[in-house]
N, CA, C and O of each residue as an XYZ file, in Angstrom:
720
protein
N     318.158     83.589     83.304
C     318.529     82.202     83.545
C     317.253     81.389     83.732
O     316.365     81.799     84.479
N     317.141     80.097     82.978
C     316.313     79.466     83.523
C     315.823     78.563     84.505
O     316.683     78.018     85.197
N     314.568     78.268     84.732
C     314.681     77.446     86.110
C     315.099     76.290     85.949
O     314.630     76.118     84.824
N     315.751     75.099     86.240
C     316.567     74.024     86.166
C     315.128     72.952     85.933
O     313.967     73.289     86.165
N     315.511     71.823     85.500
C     314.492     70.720     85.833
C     314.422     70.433     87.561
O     315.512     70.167     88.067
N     313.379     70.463     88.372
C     313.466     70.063     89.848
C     314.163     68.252     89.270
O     314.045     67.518     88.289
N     314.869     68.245     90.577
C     315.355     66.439     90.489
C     314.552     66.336     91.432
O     313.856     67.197     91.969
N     314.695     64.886     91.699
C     314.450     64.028     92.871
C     313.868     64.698     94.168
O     314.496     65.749     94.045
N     313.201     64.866     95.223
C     313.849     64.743     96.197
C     313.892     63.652     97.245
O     313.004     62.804     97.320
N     314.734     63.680     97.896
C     314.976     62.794     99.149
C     314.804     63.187    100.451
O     315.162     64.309    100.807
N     314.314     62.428    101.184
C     314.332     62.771    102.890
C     315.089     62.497    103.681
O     314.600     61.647    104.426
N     316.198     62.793    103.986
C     317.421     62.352    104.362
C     317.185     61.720    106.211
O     317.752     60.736    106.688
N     316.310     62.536    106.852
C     316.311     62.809    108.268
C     314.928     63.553    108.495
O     314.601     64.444    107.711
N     314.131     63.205    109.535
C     312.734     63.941    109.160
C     312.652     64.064    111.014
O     312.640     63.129    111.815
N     312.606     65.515    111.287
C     312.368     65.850    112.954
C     310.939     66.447    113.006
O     310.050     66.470    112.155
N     310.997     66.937    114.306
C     309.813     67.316    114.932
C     309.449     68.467    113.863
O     308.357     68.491    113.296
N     310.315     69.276    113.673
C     310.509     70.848    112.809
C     311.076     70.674    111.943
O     310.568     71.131    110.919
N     312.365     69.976    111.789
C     312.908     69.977    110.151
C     312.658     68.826    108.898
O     311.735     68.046    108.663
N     313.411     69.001    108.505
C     313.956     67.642    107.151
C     314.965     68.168    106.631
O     314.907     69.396    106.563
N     316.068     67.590    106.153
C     317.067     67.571    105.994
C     316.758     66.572    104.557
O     316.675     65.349    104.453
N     316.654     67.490    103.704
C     316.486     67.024    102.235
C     317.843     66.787    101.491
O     318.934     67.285    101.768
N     317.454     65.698    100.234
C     318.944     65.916     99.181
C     318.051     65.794     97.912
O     317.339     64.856     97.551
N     318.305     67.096     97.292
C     317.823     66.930     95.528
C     318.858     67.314     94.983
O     319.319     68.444     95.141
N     319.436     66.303     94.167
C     320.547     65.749     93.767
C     321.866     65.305     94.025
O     322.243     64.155     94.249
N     322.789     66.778     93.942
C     323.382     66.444     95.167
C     324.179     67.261     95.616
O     325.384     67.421     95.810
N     322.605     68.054     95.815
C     322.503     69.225     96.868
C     321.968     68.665     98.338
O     321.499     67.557     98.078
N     321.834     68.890     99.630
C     321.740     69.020    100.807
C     320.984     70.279    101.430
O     321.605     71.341    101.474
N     319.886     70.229    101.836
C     319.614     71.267    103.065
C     318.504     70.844    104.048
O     317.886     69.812    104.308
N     318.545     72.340    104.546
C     316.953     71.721    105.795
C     315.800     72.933    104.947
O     315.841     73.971    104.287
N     314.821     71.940    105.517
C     313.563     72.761    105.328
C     312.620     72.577    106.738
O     312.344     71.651    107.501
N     312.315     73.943    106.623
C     311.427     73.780    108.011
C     309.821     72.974    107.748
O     309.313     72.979    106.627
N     309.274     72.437    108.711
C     308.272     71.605    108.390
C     307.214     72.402    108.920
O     306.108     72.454    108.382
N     307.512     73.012    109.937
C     306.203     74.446    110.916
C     306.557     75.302    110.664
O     307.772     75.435    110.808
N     305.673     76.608    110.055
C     305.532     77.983    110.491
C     305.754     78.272    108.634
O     305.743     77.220    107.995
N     305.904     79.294    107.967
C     306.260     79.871    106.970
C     307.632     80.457    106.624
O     308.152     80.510    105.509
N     308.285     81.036    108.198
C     309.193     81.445    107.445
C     309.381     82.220    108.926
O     308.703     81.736    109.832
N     310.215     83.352    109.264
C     310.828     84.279    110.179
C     310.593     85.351    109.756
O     310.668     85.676    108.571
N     310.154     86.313    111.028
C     310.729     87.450    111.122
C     311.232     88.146    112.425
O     310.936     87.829    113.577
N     312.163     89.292    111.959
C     313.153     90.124    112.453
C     312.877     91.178    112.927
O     312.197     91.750    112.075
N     313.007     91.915    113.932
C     312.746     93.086    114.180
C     313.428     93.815    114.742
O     313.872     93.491    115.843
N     313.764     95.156    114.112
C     314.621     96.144    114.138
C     314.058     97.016    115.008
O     313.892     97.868    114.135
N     313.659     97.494    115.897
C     313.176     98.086    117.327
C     313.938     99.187    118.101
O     314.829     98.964    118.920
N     313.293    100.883    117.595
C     313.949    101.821    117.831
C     312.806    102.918    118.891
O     311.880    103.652    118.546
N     313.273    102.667    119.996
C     312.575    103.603    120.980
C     312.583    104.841    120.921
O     313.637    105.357    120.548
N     311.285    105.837    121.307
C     311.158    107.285    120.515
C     313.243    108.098    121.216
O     313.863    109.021    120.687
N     313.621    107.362    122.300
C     314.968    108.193    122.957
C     316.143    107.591    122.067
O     317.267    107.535    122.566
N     315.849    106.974    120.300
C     316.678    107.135    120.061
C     317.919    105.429    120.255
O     319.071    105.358    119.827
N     317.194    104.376    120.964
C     317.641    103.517    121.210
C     317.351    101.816    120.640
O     316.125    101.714    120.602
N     317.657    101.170    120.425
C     317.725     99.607    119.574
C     317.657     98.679    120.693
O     318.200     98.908    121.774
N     317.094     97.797    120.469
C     316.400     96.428    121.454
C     317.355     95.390    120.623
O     317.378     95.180    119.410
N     318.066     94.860    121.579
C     318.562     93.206    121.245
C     318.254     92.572    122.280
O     317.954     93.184    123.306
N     318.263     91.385    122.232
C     318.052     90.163    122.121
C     319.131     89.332    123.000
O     320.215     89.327    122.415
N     319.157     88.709    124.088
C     320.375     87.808    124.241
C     319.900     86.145    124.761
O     319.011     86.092    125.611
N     320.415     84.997    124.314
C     320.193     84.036    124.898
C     321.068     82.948    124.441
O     321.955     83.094    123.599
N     320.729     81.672    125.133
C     322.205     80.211    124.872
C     321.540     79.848    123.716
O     320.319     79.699    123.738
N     322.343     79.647    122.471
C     321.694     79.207    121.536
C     322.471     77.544    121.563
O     323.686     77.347    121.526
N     321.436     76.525    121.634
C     321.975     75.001    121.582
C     322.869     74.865    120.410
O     324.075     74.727    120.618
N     322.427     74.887    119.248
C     323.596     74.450    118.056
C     324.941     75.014    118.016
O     325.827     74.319    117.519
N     325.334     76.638    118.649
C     326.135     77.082    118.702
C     327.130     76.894    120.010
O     328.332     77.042    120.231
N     326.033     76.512    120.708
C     326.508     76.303    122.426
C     327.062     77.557    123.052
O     327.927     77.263    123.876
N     326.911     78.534    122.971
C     326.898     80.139    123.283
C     325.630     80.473    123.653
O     324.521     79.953    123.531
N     326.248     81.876    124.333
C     325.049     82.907    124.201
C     325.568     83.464    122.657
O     326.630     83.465    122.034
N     323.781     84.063    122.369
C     324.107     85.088    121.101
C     323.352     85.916    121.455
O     322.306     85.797    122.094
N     323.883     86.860    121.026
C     323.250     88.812    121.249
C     322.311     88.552    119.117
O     322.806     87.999    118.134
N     321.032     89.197    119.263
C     320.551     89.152    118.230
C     319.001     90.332    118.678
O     318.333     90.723    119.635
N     319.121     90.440    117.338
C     317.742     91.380    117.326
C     316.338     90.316    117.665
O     316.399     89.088    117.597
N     315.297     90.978    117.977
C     314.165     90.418    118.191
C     313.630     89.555    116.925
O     313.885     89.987    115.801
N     312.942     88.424    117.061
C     313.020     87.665    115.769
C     312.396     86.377    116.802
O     312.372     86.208    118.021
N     311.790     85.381    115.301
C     311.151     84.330    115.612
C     310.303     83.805    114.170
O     310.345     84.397    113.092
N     309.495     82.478    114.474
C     309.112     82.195    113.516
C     307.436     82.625    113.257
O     306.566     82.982    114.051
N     307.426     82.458    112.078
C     305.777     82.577    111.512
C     305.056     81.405    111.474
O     305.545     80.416    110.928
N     303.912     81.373    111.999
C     302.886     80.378    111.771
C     303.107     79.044    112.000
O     302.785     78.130    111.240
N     303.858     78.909    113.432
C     304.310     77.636    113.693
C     303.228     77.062    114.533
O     302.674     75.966    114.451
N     303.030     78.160    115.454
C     301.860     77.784    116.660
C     300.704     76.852    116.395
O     300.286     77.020    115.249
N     300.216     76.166    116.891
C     298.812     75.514    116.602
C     297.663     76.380    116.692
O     297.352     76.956    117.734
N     297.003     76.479    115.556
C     296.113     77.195    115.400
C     296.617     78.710    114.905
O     295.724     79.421    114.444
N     297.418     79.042    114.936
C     298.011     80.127    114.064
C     298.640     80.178    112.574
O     299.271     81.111    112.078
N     298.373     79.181    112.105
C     299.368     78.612    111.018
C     298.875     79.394    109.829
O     299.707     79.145    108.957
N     297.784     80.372    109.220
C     297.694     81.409    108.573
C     298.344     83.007    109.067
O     298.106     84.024    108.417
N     298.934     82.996    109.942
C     299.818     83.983    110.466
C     300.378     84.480    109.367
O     300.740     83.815    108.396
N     300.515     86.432    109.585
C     301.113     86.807    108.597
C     302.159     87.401    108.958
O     302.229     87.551    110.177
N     303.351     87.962    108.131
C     304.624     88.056    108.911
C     304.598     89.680    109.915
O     305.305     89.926    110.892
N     303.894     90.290    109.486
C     303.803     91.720    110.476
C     302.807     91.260    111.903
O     303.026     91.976    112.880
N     302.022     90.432    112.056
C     301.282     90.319    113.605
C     302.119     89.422    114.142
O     302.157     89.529    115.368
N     303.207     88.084    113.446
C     304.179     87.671    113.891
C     304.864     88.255    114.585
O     304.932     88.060    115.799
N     305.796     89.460    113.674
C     306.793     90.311    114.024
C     306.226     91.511    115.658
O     306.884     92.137    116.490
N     304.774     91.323    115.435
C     304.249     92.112    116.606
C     304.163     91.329    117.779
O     304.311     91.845    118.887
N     303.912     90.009    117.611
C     303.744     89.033    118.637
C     305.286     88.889    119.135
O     305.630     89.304    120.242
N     306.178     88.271    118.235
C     307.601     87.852    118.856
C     307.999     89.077    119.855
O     308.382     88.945    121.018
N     307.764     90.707    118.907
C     308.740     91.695    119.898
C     308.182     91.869    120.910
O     308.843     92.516    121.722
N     306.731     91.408    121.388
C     305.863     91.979    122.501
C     306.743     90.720    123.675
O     307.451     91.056    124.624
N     306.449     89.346    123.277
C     306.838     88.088    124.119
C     308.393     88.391    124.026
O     308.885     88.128    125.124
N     309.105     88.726    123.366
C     310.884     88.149    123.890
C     311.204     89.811    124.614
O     312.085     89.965    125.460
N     310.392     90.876    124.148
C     311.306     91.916    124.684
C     310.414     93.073    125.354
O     311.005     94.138    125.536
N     308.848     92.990    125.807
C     307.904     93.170    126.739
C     307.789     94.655    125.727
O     307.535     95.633    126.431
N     307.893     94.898    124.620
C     308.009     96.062    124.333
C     306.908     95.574    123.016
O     306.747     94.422    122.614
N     306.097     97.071    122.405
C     304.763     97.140    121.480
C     305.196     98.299    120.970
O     305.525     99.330    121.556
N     305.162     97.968    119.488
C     305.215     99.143    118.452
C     304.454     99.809    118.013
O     303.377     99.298    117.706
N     304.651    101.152    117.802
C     303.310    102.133    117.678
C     303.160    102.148    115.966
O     302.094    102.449    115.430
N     304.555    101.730    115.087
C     304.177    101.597    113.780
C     305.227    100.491    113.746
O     306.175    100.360    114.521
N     304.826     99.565    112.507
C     305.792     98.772    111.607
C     305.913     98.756    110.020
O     305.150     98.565    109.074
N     306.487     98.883    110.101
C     307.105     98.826    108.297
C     308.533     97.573    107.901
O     309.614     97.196    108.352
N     307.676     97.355    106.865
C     308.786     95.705    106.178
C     309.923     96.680    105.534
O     309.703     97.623    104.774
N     310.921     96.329    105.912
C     312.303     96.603    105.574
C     312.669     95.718    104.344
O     312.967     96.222    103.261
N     312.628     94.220    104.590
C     312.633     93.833    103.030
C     312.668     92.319    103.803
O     312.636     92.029    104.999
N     312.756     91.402    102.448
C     312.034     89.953    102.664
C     313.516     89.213    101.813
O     314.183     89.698    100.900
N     313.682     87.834    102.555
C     314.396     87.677    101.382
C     314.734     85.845    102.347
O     314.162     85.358    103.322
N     316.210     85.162    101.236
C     316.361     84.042    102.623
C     317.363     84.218    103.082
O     318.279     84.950    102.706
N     317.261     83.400    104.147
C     317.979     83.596    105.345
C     319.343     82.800    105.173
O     320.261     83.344    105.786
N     319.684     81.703    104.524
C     320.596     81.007    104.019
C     320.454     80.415    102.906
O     320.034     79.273    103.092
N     320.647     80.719    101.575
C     320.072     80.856    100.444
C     320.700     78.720     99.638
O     320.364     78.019     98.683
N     321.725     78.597    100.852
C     322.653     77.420     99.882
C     322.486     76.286    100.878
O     323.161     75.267    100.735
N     321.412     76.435    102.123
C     321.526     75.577    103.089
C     319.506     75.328    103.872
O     318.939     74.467    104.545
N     319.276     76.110    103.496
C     317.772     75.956    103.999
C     317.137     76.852    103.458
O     317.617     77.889    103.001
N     315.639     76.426    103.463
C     314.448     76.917    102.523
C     313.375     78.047    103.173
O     312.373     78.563    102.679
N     314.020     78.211    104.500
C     313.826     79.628    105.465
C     314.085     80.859    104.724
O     315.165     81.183    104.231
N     312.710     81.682    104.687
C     312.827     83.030    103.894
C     312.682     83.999    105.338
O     312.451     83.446    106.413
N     312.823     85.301    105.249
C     312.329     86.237    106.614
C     312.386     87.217    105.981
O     313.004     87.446    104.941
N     311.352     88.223    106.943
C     311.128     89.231    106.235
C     311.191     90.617    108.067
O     310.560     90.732    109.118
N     312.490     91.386    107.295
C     312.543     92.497    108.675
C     311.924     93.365    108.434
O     311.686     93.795    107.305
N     311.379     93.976    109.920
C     310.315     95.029    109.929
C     310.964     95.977    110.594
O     312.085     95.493    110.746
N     310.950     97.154    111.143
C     311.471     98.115    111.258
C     310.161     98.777    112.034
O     309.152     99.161    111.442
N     310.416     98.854    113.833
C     309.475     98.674    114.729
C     309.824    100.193    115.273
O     311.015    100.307    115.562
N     309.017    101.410    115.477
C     309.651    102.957    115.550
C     308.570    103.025    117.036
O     307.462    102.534    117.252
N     309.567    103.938    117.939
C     308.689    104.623    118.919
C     307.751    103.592    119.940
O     306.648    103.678    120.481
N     308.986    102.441    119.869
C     308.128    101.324    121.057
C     308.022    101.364    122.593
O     308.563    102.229    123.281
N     307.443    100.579    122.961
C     306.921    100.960    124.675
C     307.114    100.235    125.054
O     307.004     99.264    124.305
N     307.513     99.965    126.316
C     307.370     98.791    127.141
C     306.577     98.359    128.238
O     306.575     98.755    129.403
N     305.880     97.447    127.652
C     304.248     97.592    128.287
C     304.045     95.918    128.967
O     302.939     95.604    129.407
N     304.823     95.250    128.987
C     305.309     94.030    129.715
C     307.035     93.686    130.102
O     308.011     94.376    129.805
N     306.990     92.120    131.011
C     307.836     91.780    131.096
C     308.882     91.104    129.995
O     310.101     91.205    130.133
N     308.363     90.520    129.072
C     309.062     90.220    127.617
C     309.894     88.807    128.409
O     309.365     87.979    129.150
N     311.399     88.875    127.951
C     311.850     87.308    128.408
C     311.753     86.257    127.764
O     312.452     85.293    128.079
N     310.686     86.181    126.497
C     309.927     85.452    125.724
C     308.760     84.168    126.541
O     307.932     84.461    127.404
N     309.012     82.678    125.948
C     308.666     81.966    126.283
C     309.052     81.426    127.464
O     310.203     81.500    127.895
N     307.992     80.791    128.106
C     309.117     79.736    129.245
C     310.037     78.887    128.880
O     309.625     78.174    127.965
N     311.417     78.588    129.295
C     312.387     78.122    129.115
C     313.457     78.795    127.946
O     314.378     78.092    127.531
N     313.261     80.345    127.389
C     313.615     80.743    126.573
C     314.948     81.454    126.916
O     315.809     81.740    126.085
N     315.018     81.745    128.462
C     316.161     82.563    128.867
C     316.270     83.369    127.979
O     317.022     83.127    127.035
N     315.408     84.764    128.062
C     315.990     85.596    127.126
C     316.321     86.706    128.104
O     315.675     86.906    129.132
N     317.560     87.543    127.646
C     317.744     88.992    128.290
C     317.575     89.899    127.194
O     317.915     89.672    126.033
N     317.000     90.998    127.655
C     316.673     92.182    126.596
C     317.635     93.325    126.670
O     317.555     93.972    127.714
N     318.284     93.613    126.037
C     319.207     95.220    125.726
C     318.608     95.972    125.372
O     317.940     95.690    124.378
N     318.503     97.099    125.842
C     318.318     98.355    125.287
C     319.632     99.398    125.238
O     320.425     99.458    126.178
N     319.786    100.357    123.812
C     321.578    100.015    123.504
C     321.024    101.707    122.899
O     320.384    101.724    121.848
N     321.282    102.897    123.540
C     321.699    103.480    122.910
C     322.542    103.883    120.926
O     323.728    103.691    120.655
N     321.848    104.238    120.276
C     322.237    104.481    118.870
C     323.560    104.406    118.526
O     324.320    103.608    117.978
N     323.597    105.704    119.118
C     324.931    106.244    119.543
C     326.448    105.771    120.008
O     327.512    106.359    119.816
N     326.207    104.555    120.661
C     326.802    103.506    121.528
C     326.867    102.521    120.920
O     327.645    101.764    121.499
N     326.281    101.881    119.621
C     325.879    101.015    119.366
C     327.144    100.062    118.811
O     326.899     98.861    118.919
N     328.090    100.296    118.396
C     328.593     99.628    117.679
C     329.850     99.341    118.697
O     330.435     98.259    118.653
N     330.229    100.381    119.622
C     331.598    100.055    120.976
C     330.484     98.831    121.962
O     331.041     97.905    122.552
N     329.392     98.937    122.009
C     328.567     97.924    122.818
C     328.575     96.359    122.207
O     328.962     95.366    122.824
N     327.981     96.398    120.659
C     328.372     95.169    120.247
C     329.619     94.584    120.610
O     329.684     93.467    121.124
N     331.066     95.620    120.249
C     331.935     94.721    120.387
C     332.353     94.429    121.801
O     333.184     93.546    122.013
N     331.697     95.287    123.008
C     332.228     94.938    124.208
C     331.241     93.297    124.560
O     331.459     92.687    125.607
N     330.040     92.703    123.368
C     329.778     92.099    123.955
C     330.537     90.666    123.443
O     330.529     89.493    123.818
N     331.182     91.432    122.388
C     332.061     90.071    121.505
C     333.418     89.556    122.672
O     333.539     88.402    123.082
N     334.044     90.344    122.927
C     334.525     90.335    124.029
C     334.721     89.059    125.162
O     335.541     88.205    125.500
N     332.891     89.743    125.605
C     332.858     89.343    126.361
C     332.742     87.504    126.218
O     332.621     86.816    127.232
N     332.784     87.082    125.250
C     332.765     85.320    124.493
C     331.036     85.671    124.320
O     330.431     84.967    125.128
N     330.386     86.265    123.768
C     329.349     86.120    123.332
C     329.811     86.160    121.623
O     330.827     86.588    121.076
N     328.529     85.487    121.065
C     328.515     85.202    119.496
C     327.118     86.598    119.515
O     326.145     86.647    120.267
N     327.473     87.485    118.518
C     326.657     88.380    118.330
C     326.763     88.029    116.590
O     327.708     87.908    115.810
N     325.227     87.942    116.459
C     324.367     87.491    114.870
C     325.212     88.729    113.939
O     325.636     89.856    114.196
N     325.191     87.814    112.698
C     325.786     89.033    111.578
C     324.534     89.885    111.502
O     324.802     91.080    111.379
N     323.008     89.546    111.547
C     322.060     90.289    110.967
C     321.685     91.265    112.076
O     320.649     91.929    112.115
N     322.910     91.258    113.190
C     321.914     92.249    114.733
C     323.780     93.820    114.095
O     323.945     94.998    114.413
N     324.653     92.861    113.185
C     325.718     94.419    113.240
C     325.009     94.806    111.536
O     325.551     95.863    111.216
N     324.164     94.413    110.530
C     323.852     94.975    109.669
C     322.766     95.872    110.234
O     322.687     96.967    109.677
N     322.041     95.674    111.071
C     320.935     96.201    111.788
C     321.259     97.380    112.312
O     320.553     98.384    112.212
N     322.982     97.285    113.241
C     323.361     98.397    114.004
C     323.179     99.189    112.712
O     322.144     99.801    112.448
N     324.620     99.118    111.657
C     325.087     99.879    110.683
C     323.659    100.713    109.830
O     323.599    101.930    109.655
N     322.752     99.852    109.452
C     321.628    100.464    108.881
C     320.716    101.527    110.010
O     320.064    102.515    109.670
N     320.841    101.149    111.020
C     319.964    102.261    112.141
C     321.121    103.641    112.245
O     321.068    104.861    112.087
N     321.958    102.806    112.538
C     323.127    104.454    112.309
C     322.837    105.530    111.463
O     322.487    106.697    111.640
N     323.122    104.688    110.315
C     323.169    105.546    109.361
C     321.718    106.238    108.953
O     321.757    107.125    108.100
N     320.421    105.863    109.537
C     319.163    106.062    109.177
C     318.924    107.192    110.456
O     318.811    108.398    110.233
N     318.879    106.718    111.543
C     318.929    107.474    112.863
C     320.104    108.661    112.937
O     319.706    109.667    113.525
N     321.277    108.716    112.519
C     322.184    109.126    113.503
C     322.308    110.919    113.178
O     323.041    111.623    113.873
């Protein structure tokens, strides 16, 4: 297939971080800081997976999600590459340091709505060598979730009125089946 003629574009709405573009008459956001996201899949040598919990504003929930954040947003970091990212986010949101990482695969994140690509890494045999929590004002809580457990835990947290990310039960299902 070929690539289309680019149309127009338009700036519909322009924030601190986004734009909210229209080329033609299509609609999305594009981020204005950082490159892009990454994800991290975080398996302790006993066999166990690190999530993620906090209030997410747009959703107005908590959401249960894997470790994750953006690339090269920071000032003065803005050549950031997505693996010292992915090392930085899991150290700050979940006090834990990986002894290896490997890219799981790259791709976007909402292919029909924003111009956000991410790329998951797959974090083996991590430590916990701080408090984690992330940033100030980030309210984050950290899980550590048994393999094994993993999938009766998600849903006890659905349950519980938490919004748990589609990309933290592809995460379970792929560690299962890789781990179990």
């Amino acid at each position: 297939m070929d690539k289309p003629t680019p149309l127009p574009k338009k700036i519909l709405a322009q924030g601190q971080y986004m734009q909210l573009v229209r080329e033609g008459h299509w609609e999305y956001v594009h981020r204005t800081c950082g490159i892009g996201a990454t994800v991290i899949v975080a398996i302790t040598p006993a066999q166990e997976i690190l999530f993620v919990e906090q209030y997410r504003i747009p959703l107005g929930k908590i959401v249960v999600d894997l470790p994750a954040g953006l690339v090269g947003d920071d000032q003065g970091c803005e050549q950031e590459d997505f693996a010292s990212a992915a090392r930085r986010e899991l150290l700050e949101e979940t006090g834990y340091q990986a002894k290896s990482l490997k890219l799981l695969a790259a791709g976007p994140t909402s292919s029909g709505m924003a111009t956000e690509q991410v790329h998951f890494f797959l974090a083996r045999n991590v430590k916990k060598v701080a408090a984690g929590g992330g940033l100030e004002g980030e309210g984050i809580t950290v899980h550590v979730v048994p393999l094994k457990n993993l999938s009766a835990w998600l849903r006890r947290q659905e349950r519980q009125g938490k919004l748990v990310d589609v990309k933290a039960f592809f995460a379970a299902s792929w560690a299962a089946l890789k781990f179990a």
